[in-house]
C-alpha positions in Angstrom: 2.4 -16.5 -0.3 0.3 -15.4 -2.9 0.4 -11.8 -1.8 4.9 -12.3 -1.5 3.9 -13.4 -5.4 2.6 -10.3 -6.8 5.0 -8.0 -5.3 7.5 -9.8 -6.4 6.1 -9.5 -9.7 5.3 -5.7 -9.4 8.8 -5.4 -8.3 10.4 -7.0 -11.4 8.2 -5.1 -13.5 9.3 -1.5 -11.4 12.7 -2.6 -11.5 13.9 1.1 -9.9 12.4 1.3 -5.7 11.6 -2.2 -5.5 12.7 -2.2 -2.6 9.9 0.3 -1.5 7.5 -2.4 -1.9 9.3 -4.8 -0.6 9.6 -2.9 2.8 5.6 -1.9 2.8 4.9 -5.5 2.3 7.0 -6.2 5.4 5.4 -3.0 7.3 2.4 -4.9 6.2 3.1 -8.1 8.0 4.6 -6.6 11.0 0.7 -4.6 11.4 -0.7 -8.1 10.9 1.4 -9.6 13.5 0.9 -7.1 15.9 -3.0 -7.1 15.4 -2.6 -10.9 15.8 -0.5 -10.5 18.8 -2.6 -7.9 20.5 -6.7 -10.0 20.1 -4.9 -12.8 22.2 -7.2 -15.3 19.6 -6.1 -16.4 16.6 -7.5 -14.7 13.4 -10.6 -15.7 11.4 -9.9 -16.9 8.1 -13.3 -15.9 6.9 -11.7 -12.0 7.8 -8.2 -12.9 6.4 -9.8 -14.0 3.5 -11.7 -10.4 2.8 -8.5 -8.6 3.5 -7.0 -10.3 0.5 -10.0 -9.8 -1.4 -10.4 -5.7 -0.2 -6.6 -5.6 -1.8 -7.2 -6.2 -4.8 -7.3 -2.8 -5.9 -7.6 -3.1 -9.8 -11.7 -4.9 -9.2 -14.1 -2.5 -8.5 -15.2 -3.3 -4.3 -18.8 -4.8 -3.6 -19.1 -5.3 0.1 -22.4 -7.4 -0.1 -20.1 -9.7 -2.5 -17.4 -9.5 -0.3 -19.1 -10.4 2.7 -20.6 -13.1 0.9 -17.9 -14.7 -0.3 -16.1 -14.6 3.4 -19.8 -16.6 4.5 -21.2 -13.5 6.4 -24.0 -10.6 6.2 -23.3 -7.1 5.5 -23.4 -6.2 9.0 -21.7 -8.9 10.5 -19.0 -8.1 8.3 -18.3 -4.6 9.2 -18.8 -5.8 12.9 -16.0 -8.3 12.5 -13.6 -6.5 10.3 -13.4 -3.6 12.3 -12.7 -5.3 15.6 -10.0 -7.4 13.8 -8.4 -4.6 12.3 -9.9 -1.5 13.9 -11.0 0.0 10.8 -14.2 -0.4 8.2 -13.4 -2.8 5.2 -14.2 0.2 3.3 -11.2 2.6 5.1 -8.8 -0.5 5.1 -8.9 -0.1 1.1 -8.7 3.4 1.2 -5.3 3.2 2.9 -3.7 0.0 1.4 -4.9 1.7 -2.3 -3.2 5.0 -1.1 -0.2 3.3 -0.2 0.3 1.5 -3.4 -0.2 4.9 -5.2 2.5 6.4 -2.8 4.9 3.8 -3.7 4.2 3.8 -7.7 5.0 7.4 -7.5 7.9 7.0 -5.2 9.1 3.9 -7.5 7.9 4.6 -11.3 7.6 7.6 -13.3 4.2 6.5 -15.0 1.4 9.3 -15.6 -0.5 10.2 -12.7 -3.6 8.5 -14.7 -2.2 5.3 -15.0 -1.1 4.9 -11.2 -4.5 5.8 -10.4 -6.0 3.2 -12.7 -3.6 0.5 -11.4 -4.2 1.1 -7.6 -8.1 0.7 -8.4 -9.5 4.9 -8.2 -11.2 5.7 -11.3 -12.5 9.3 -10.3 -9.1 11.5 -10.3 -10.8 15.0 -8.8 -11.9 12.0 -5.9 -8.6 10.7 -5.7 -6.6 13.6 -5.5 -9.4 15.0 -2.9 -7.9 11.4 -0.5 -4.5 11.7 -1.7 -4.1 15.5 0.1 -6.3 14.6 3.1 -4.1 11.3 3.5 -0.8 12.8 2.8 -1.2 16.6 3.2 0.4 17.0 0.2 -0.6 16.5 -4.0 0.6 13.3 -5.4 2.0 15.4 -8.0 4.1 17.2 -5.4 4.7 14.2 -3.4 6.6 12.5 -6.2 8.3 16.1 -6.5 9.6 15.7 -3.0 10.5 12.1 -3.2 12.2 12.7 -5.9 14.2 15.7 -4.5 15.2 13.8 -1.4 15.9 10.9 -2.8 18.6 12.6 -5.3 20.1 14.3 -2.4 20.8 11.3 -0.1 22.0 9.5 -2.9 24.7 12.2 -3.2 25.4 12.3 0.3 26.2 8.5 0.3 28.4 8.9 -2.9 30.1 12.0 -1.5 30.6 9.9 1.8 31.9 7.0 0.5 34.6 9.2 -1.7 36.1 10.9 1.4 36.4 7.5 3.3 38.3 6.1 0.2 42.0 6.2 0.7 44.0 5.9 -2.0 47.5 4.3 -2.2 
């Protein structure tokens, strides 16, 4: 619920491609559900708990204070997390913090600076290093493309919806 709270709140604040986050929150649910779905057990809270924690971006990550906080070592930690979710804690944040990046740039038209410092990624040569590797492509560009493709299926609906009109 909590997690429903702040994109709503994100969203409000975005107002334009709220919708974007609505639907990675739901892609996010549908992976959690299928992960749930596929370990045949249900999930420990201890795990869900670190999940919440490892998202939020804008706190800098400490996985001994993470895997404190969730009642486990270091090791058993990593152990766990990654045969929960099939990924280290540490490449679980990578992705979700890339992902938020891709939708402020999708969604907003802030500074590259300040998505950066909102999705948690202090060291810009670093992040745009994971961006490309990630994506294949600079955020700067990405946003460029989005953009572009955005405008042009938004005049293909209009242009659509004119020729279907009949007028009397």
């Amino acid at each position: 619920v909590r997690e429903l709270m702040e994109v709503l709140a994100l969203a409000m604040g975005c107002r334009q491609g709220w919708h974007l986050l609505a639907l990675n929150l739901i892609q996010s649910v549908i992976l959690r559900g299928n992960m749930l779905s596929h370990r045949g057990r249900p999930m420990d809270e201890r795990l869900m708990k670190a999940e919440s924690l490892l998202n939020h971006f804008e706190t800098p990550m400490d996985m001994d204070r993470i895997a404190a906080a969730c009642g486990m070592s270091r090791s058993v930690f990593y152990v766990r997390f990654r045969e929960a979710y099939g990924l280290s804690p540490r490449t679980w944040r990578e992705r979700g913090q890339l992902n938020a990046v891709r939708i402020l740039l999708e969604s907003t038209s802030l500074p590259l600076a300040e998505v950066c410092a909102r999705c948690g990624m202090r060291d810009m040569p670093q992040f745009f290093k994971r961006f490309k590797r990630f994506f294949g492509i600079t955020p700067a560009r990405y946003r460029e493309h989005f953009q572009k493709h955005s405008k042009e299926n938004s005049l293909k609906k209009y242009s659509q919806s004119s020729e279907n009109k009949s007028f009397v």
